[in-house]
N, C-alpha and C positions, 0 to 999 in steps of 0.2 A: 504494500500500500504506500503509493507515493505522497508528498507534502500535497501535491494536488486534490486527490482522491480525499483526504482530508478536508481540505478548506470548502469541498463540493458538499462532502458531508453535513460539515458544518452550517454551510447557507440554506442546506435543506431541511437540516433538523431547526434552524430558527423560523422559515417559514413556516413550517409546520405550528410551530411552537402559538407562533403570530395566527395563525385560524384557531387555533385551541384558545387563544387571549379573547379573541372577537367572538365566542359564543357565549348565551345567555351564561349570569351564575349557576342556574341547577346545573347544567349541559355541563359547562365546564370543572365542577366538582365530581360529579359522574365518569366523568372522563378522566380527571386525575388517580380516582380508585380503580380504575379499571386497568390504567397504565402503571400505577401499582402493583397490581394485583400480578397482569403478565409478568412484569419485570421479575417479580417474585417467582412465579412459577414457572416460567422463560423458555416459553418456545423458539426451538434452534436456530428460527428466521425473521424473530420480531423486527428487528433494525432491517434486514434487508429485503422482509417482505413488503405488502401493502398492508397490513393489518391495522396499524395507526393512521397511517388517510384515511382510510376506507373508514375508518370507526367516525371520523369528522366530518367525511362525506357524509356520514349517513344522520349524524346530529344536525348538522350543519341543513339538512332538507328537512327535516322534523320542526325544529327552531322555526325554519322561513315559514312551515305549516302552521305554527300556532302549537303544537303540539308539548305535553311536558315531556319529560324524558323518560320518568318512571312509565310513562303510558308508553313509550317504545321500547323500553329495554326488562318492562316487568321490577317486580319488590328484590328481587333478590341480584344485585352487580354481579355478585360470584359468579353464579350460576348463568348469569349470558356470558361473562367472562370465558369460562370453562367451553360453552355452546362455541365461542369462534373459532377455539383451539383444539375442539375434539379430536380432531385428524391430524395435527401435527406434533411429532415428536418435540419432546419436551428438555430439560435438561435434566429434568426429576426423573424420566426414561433411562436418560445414559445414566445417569447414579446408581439406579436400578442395575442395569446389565453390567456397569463395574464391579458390582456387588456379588454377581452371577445369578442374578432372583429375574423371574420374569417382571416387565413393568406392572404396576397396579397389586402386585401380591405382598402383602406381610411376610417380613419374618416372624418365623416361630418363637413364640415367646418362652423361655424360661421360667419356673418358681419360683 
Protein backbone atom coordinates (compact mmCIF):
# COMPACT_ATOMS: atom_id res chain seq x y z
CA UNK A 1 0.00 0.00 0.00
CA UNK A 2 1.50 3.03 -1.28
CA UNK A 3 1.46 6.88 0.42
CA UNK A 4 -1.18 7.34 -2.38
CA UNK A 5 -3.43 4.57 -1.63
CA UNK A 6 -3.40 6.01 1.77
CA UNK A 7 -4.27 9.60 1.39
CA UNK A 8 -7.26 8.02 -1.24
CA UNK A 9 -8.35 6.24 1.66
CA UNK A 10 -8.37 8.81 3.78
CA UNK A 11 -10.42 11.57 1.54
CA UNK A 12 -12.91 8.66 1.30
CA UNK A 13 -13.40 7.72 4.77
CA UNK A 14 -13.86 11.76 5.51
CA UNK A 15 -16.51 11.83 2.90
CA UNK A 16 -18.03 9.32 4.08
CA UNK A 17 -17.66 10.46 7.43
CA UNK A 18 -19.40 14.12 6.01
CA UNK A 19 -22.90 12.02 4.89
CA UNK A 20 -22.92 10.29 8.29
CA UNK A 21 -22.56 14.29 9.85
CA UNK A 22 -25.59 15.56 7.42
CA UNK A 23 -28.11 12.82 8.63
CA UNK A 24 -30.82 13.60 11.14
CA UNK A 25 -29.60 12.90 15.13
CA UNK A 26 -31.69 9.53 15.44
CA UNK A 27 -30.13 8.24 11.95
CA UNK A 28 -26.98 9.27 12.93
CA UNK A 29 -26.70 7.74 16.54
CA UNK A 30 -28.08 4.45 14.83
CA UNK A 31 -25.52 4.46 12.64
CA UNK A 32 -22.76 5.12 15.15
CA UNK A 33 -23.98 1.73 17.13
CA UNK A 34 -24.05 -0.03 14.29
CA UNK A 35 -20.51 0.95 13.12
CA UNK A 36 -19.74 0.00 16.44
CA UNK A 37 -21.05 -2.99 16.60
CA UNK A 38 -19.35 -4.23 13.15
CA UNK A 39 -16.07 -2.82 14.13
CA UNK A 40 -16.59 -5.13 17.01
CA UNK A 41 -17.52 -8.17 15.45
CA UNK A 42 -15.41 -7.39 12.19
CA UNK A 43 -16.39 -8.68 9.18
CA UNK A 44 -13.18 -9.43 6.93
CA UNK A 45 -14.35 -6.77 4.31
CA UNK A 46 -15.89 -3.95 6.28
CA UNK A 47 -13.26 -1.16 5.00
CA UNK A 48 -13.02 -2.55 1.68
CA UNK A 49 -16.57 -3.40 1.02
CA UNK A 50 -19.71 -1.27 0.56
CA UNK A 51 -21.20 -2.01 3.65
CA UNK A 52 -20.85 1.42 5.25
CA UNK A 53 -22.34 3.41 2.05
CA UNK A 54 -24.72 1.38 1.42
CA UNK A 55 -25.94 1.41 5.36
CA UNK A 56 -26.18 5.79 4.42
CA UNK A 57 -27.54 5.01 1.34
CA UNK A 58 -30.19 3.46 2.67
CA UNK A 59 -30.70 6.04 5.96
CA UNK A 60 -30.00 8.77 3.83
CA UNK A 61 -33.58 7.66 1.48
CA UNK A 62 -35.45 6.86 4.71
CA UNK A 63 -34.47 10.50 6.22
CA UNK A 64 -35.49 12.27 2.70
CA UNK A 65 -38.84 9.88 3.23
CA UNK A 66 -39.82 11.33 6.40
CA UNK A 67 -39.25 8.11 7.97
CA UNK A 68 -37.64 7.27 11.67
CA UNK A 69 -35.07 4.88 11.68
CA UNK A 70 -36.25 2.59 14.25
CA UNK A 71 -39.33 2.10 11.65
CA UNK A 72 -36.53 0.84 9.06
CA UNK A 73 -34.08 -0.99 10.98
CA UNK A 74 -36.70 -2.43 13.75
CA UNK A 75 -36.14 -2.39 18.09
CA UNK A 76 -33.39 -4.23 18.10
CA UNK A 77 -29.57 -2.48 16.08
CA UNK A 78 -27.82 -5.95 16.82
CA UNK A 79 -29.92 -7.91 15.26
CA UNK A 80 -30.17 -5.83 11.63
CA UNK A 81 -26.45 -5.40 12.47
CA UNK A 82 -25.98 -9.36 12.56
CA UNK A 83 -28.82 -9.58 9.26
CA UNK A 84 -26.13 -7.46 6.90
CA UNK A 85 -23.38 -9.62 7.95
CA UNK A 86 -24.83 -13.02 7.82
CA UNK A 87 -22.94 -14.31 4.82
CA UNK A 88 -19.75 -12.95 5.55
CA UNK A 89 -16.86 -14.25 7.32
CA UNK A 90 -16.02 -12.65 10.28
CA UNK A 91 -12.81 -12.22 12.32
CA UNK A 92 -14.71 -14.04 15.30
CA UNK A 93 -14.70 -17.04 12.27
CA UNK A 94 -10.99 -17.07 11.86
CA UNK A 95 -10.47 -17.17 15.82
CA UNK A 96 -12.65 -19.94 15.61
CA UNK A 97 -10.69 -22.08 13.09
CA UNK A 98 -7.32 -20.89 14.88
CA UNK A 99 -8.75 -22.47 17.70
CA UNK A 100 -9.44 -25.77 15.50
CA UNK A 101 -13.47 -25.46 16.67
CA UNK A 102 -15.86 -25.03 13.89
CA UNK A 103 -17.38 -21.32 13.66
CA UNK A 104 -20.43 -20.78 16.00
CA UNK A 105 -19.69 -23.88 18.26
CA UNK A 106 -18.61 -23.61 22.01
CA UNK A 107 -16.05 -25.11 23.68
CA UNK A 108 -16.62 -27.72 26.13
CA UNK A 109 -16.86 -26.42 29.37
CA UNK A 110 -15.15 -27.97 32.40
CA UNK A 111 -16.33 -28.38 36.31
Amino acid sequence: MGIQDIIEGKKQWRAHMARVKALPPDYRIVYKEIQRYLFKVGPLDLLDGHLLPGIVDFFEEGAAAGEGVLALIGEDVAAFSDGLIKDSRTFADVYQESLGREPGTAAEQRP
